[in-house]
N, CA, C and O atoms as a GROMACS GRO file, in nm:
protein
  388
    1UNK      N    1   0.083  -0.116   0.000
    1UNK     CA    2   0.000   0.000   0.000
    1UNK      C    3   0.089   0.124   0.000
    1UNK      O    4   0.181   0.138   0.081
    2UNK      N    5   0.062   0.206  -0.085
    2UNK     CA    6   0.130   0.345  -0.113
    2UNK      C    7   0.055   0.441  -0.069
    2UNK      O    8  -0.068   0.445  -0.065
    3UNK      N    9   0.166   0.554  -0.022
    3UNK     CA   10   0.080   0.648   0.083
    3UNK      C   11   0.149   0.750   0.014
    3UNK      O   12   0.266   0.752   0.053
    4UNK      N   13   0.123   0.841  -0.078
    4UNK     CA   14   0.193   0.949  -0.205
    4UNK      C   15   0.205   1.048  -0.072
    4UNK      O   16   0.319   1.093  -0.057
    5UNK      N   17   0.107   1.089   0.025
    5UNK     CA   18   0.116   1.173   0.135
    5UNK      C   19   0.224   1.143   0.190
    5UNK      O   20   0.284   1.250   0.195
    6UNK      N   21   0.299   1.050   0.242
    6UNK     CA   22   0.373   1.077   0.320
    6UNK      C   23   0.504   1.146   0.258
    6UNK      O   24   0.532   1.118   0.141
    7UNK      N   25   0.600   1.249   0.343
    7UNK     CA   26   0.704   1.254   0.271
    7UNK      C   27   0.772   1.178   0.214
    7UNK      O   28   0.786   1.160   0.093
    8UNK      N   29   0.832   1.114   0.328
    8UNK     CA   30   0.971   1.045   0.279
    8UNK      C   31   0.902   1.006   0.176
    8UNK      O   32   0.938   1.068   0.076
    9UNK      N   33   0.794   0.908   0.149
    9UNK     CA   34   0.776   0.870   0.007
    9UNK      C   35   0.773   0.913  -0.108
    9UNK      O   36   0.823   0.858  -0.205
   10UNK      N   37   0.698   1.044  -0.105
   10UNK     CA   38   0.700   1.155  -0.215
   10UNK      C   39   0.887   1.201  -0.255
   10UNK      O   40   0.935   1.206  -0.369
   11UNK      N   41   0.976   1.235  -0.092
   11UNK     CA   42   1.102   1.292  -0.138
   11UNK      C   43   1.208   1.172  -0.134
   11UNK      O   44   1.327   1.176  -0.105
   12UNK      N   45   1.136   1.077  -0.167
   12UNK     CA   46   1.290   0.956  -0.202
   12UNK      C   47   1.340   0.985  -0.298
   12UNK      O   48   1.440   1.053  -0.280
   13UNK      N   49   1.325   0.972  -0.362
   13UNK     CA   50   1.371   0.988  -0.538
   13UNK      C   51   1.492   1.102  -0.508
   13UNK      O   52   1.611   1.071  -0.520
   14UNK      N   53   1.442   1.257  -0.461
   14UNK     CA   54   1.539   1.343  -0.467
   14UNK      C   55   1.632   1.305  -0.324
   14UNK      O   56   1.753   1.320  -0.311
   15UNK      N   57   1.546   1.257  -0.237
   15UNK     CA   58   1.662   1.252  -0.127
   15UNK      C   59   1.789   1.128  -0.141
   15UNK      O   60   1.902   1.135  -0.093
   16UNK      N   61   1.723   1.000  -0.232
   16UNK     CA   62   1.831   0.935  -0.276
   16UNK      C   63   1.969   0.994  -0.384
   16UNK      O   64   2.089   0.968  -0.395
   17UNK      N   65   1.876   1.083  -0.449
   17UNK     CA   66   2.018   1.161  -0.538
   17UNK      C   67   2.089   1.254  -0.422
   17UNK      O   68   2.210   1.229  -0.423
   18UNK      N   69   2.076   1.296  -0.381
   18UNK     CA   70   2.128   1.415  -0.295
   18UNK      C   71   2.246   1.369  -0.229
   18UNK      O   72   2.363   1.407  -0.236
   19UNK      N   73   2.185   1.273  -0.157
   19UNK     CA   74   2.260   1.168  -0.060
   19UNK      C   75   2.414   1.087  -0.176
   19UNK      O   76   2.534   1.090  -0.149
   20UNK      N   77   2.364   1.044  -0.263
   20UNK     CA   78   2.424   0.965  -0.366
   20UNK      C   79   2.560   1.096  -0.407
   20UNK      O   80   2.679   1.084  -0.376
   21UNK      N   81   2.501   1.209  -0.479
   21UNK     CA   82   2.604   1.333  -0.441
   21UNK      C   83   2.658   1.358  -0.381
   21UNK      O   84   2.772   1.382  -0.421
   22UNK      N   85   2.624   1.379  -0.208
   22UNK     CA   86   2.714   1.410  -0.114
   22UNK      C   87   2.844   1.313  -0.075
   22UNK      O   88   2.960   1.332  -0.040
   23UNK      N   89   2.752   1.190  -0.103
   23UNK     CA   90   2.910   1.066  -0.126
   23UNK      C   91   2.993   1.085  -0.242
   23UNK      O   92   3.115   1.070  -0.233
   24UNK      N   93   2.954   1.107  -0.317
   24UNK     CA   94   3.081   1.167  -0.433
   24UNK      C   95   3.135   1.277  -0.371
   24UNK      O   96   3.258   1.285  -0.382
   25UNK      N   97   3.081   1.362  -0.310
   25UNK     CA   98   3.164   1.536  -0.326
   25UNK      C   99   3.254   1.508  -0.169
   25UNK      O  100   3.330   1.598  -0.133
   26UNK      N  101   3.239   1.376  -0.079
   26UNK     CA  102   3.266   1.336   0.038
   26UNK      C  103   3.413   1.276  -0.043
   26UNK      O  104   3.524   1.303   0.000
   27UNK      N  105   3.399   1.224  -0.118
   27UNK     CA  106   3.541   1.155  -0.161
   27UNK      C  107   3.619   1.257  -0.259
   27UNK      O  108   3.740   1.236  -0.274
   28UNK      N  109   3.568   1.351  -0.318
   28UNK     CA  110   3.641   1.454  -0.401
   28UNK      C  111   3.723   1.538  -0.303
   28UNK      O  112   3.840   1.575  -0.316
   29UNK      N  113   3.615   1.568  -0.176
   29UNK     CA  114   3.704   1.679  -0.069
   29UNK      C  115   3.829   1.606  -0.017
   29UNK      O  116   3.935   1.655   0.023
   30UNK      N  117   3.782   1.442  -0.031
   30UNK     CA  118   3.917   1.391   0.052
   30UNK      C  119   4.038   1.418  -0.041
   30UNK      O  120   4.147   1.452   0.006
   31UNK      N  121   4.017   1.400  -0.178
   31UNK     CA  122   4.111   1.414  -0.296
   31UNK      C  123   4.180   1.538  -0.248
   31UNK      O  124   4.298   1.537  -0.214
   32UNK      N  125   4.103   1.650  -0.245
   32UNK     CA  126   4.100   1.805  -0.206
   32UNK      C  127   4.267   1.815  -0.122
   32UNK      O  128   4.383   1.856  -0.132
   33UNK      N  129   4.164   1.738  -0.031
   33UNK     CA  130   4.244   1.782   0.076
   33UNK      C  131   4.352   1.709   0.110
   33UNK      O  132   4.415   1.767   0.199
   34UNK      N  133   4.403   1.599   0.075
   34UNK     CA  134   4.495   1.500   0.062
   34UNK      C  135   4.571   1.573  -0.032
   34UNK      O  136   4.682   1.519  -0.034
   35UNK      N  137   4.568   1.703  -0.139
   35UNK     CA  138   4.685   1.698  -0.254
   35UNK      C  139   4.692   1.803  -0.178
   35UNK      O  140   4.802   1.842  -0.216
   36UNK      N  141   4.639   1.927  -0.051
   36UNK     CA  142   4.698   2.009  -0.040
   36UNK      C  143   4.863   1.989   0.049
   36UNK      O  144   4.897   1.893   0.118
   37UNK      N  145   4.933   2.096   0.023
   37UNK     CA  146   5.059   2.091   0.050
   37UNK      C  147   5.088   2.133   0.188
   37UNK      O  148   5.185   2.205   0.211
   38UNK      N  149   5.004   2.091   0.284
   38UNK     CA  150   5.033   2.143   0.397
   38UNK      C  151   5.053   2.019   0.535
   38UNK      O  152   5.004   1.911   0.500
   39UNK      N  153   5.093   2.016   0.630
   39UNK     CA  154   5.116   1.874   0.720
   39UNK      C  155   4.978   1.864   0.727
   39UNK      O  156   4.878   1.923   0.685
   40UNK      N  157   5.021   1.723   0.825
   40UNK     CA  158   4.880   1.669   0.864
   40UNK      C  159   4.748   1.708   0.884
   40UNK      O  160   4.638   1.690   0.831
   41UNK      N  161   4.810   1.784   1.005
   41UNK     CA  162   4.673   1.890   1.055
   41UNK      C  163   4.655   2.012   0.989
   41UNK      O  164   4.555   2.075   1.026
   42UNK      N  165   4.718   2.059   0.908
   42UNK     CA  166   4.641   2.156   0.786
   42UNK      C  167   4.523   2.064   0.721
   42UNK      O  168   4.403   2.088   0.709
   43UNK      N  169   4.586   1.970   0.691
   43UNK     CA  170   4.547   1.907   0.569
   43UNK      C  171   4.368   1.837   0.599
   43UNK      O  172   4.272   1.842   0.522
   44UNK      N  173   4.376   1.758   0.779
   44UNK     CA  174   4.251   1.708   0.818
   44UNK      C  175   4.224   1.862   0.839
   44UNK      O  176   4.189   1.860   0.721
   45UNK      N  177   4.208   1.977   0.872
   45UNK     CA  178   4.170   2.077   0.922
   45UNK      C  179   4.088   2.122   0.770
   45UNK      O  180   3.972   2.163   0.778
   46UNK      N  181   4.134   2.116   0.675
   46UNK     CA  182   4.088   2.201   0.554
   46UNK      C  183   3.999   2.038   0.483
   46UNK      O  184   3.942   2.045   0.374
   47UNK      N  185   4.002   1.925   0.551
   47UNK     CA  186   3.922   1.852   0.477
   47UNK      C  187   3.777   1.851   0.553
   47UNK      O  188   3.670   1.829   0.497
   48UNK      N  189   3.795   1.880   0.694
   48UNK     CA  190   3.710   1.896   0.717
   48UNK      C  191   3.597   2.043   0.723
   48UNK      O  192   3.481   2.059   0.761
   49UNK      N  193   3.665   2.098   0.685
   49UNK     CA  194   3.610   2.270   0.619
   49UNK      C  195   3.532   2.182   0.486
   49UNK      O  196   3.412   2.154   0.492
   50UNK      N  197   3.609   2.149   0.382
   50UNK     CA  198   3.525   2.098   0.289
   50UNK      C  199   3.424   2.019   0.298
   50UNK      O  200   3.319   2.050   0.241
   51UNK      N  201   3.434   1.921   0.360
   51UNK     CA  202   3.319   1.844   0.397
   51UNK      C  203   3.192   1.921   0.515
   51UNK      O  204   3.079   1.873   0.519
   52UNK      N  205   3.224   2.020   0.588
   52UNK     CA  206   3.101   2.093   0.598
   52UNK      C  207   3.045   2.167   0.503
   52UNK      O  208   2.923   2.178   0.489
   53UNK      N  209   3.152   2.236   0.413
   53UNK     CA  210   3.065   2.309   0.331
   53UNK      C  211   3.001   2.190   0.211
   53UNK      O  212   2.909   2.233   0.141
   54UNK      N  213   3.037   2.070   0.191
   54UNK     CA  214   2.957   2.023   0.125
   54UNK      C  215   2.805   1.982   0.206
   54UNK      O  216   2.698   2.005   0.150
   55UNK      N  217   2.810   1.935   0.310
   55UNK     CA  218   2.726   1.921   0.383
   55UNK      C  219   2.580   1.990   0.359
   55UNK      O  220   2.472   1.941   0.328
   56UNK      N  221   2.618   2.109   0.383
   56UNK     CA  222   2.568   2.246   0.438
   56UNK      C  223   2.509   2.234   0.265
   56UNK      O  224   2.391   2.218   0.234
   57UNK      N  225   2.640   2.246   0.157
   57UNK     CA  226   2.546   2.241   0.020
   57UNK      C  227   2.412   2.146  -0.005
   57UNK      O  228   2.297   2.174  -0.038
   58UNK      N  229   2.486   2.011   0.029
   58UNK     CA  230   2.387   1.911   0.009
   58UNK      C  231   2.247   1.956   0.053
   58UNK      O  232   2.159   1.946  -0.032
   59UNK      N  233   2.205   2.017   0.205
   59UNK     CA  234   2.135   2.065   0.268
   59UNK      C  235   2.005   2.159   0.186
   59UNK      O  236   1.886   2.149   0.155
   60UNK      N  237   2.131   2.261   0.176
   60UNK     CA  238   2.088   2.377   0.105
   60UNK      C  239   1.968   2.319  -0.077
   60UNK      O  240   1.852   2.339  -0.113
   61UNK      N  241   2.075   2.255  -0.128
   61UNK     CA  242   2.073   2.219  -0.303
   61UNK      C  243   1.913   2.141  -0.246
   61UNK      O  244   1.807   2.176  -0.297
   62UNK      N  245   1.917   2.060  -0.161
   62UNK     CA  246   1.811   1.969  -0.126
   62UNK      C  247   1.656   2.011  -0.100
   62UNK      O  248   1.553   1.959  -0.143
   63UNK      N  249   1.678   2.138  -0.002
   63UNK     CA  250   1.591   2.256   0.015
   63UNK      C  251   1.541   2.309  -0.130
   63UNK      O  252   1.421   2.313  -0.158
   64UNK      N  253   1.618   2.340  -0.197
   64UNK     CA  254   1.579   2.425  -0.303
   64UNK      C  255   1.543   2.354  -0.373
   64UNK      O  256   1.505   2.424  -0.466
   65UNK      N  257   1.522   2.230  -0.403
   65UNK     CA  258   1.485   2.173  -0.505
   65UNK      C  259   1.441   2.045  -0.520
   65UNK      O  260   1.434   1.990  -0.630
   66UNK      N  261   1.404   1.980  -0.387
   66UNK     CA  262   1.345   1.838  -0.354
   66UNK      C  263   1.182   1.891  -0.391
   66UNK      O  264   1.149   1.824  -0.489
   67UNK      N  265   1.098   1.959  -0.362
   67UNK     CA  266   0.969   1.927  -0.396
   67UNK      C  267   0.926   1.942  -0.573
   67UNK      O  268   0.819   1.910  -0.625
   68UNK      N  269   1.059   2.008  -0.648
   68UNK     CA  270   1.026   2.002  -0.839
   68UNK      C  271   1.103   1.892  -0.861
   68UNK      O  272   1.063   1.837  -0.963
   69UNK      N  273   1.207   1.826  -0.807
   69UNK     CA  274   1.262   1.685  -0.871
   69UNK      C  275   1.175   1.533  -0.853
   69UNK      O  276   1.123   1.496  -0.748
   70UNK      N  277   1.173   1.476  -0.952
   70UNK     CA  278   1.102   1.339  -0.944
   70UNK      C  279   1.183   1.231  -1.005
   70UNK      O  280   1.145   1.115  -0.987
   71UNK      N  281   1.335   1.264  -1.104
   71UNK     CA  282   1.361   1.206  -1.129
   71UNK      C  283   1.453   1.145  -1.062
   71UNK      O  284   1.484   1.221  -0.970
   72UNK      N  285   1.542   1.011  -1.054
   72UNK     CA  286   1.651   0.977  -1.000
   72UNK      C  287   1.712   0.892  -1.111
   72UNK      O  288   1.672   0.780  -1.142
   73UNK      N  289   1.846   0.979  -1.187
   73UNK     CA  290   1.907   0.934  -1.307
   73UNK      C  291   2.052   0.951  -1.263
   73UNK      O  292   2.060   0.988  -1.146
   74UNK      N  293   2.188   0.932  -1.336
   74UNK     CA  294   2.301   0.952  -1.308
   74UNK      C  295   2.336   1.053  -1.355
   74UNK      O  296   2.448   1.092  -1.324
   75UNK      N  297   2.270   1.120  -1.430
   75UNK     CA  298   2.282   1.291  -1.486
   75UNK      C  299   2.232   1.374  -1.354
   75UNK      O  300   2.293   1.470  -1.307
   76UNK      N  301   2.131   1.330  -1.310
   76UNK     CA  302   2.071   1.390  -1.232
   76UNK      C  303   2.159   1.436  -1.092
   76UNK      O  304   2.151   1.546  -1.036
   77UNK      N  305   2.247   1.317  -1.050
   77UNK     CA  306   2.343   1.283  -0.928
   77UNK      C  307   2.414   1.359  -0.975
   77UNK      O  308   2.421   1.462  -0.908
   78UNK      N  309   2.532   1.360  -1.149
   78UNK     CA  310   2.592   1.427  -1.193
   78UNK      C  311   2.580   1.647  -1.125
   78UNK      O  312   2.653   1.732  -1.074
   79UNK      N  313   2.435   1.632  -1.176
   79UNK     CA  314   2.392   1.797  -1.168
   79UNK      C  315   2.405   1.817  -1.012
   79UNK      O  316   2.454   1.919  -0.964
   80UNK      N  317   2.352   1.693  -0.924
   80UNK     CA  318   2.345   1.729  -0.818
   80UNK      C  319   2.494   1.737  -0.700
   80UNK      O  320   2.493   1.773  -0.582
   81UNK      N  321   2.582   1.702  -0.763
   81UNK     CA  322   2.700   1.711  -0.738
   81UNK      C  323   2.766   1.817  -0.744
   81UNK      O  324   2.813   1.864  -0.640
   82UNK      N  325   2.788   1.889  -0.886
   82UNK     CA  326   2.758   2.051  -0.913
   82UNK      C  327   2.761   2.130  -0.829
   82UNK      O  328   2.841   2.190  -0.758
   83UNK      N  329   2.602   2.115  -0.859
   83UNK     CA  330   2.536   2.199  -0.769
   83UNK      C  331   2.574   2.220  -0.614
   83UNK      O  332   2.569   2.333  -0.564
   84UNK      N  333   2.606   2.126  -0.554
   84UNK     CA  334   2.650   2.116  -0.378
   84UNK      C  335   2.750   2.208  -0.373
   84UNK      O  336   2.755   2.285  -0.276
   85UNK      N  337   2.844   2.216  -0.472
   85UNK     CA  338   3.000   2.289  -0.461
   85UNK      C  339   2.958   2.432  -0.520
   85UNK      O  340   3.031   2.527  -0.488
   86UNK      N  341   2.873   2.451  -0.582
   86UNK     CA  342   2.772   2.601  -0.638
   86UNK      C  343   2.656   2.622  -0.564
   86UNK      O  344   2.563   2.686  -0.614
   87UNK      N  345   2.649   2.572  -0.441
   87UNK     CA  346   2.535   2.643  -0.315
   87UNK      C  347   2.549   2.760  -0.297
   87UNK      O  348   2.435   2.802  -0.277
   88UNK      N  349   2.629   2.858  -0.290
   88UNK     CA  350   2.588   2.948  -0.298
   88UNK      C  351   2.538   3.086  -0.393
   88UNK      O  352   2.469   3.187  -0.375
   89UNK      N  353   2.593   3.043  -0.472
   89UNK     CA  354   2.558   3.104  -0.596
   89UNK      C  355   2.419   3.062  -0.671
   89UNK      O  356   2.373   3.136  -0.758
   90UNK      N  357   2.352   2.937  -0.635
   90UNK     CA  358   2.237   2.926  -0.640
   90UNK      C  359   2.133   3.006  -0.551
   90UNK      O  360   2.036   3.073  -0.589
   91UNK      N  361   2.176   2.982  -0.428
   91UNK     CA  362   2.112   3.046  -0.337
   91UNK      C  363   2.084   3.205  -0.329
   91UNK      O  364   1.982   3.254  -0.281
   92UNK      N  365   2.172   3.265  -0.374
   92UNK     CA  366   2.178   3.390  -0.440
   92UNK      C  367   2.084   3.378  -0.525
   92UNK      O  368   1.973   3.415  -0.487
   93UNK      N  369   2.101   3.317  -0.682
   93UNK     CA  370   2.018   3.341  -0.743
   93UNK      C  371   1.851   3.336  -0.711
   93UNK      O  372   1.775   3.431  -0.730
   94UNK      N  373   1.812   3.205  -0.658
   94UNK     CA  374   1.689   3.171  -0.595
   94UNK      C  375   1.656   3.336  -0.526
   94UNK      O  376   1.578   3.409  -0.587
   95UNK      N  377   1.722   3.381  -0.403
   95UNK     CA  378   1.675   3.466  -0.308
   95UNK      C  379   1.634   3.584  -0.438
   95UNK      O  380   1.536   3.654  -0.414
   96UNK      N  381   1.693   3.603  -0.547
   96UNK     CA  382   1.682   3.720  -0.638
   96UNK      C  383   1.517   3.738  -0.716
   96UNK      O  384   1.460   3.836  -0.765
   97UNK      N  385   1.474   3.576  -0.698
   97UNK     CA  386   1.374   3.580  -0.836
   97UNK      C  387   1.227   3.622  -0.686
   97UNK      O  388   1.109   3.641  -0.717
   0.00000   0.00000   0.00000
């Protein structure tokens, strides 16, 4: 039995891409932050800067755009990947229209 009312059911689709993104942009920051040139604790210090601000994107990108997404494609994860590392410049735009 399907219940279209409930959230989670209605926002799986986008909350599985989102999620699926933030694990990619979770292993890119480690890339990030593993080639910077600084010791140890620069290095966990600025990976973990990245990984909040992806966080915080994921958050954000998720907000803005979980109740118009329905699809869940690998383009889609693609855009939504993007997008996490361009949170704010979306968010800008959004607050403008």
């Amino acid at each position: 039995m399907r219940n279209d009312n409930d959230p989670l059911v209605r926002l799986m689709r986008p909350l599985l891409g989102v999620l699926a993104a933030t694990f990619i942009n979770v292993l890119i920051a480690a890339m990030i932050g593993g080639a910077l040139p600084f010791e140890y604790s620069g290095r966990a210090w600025s990976y973990t800067a990245l990984v909040l601000y992806v966080i915080v994107g994921a958050v954000m990108i998720f907000r803005l755009t979980a109740e118009a997404e329905r699809d869940f494609s690998p383009a889609r994860v693609i855009k939504w990947a993007l997008s996490i590392w361009l949170w704010p410049v979306l968010l800008l735009a959004s607050r403008r229209r």
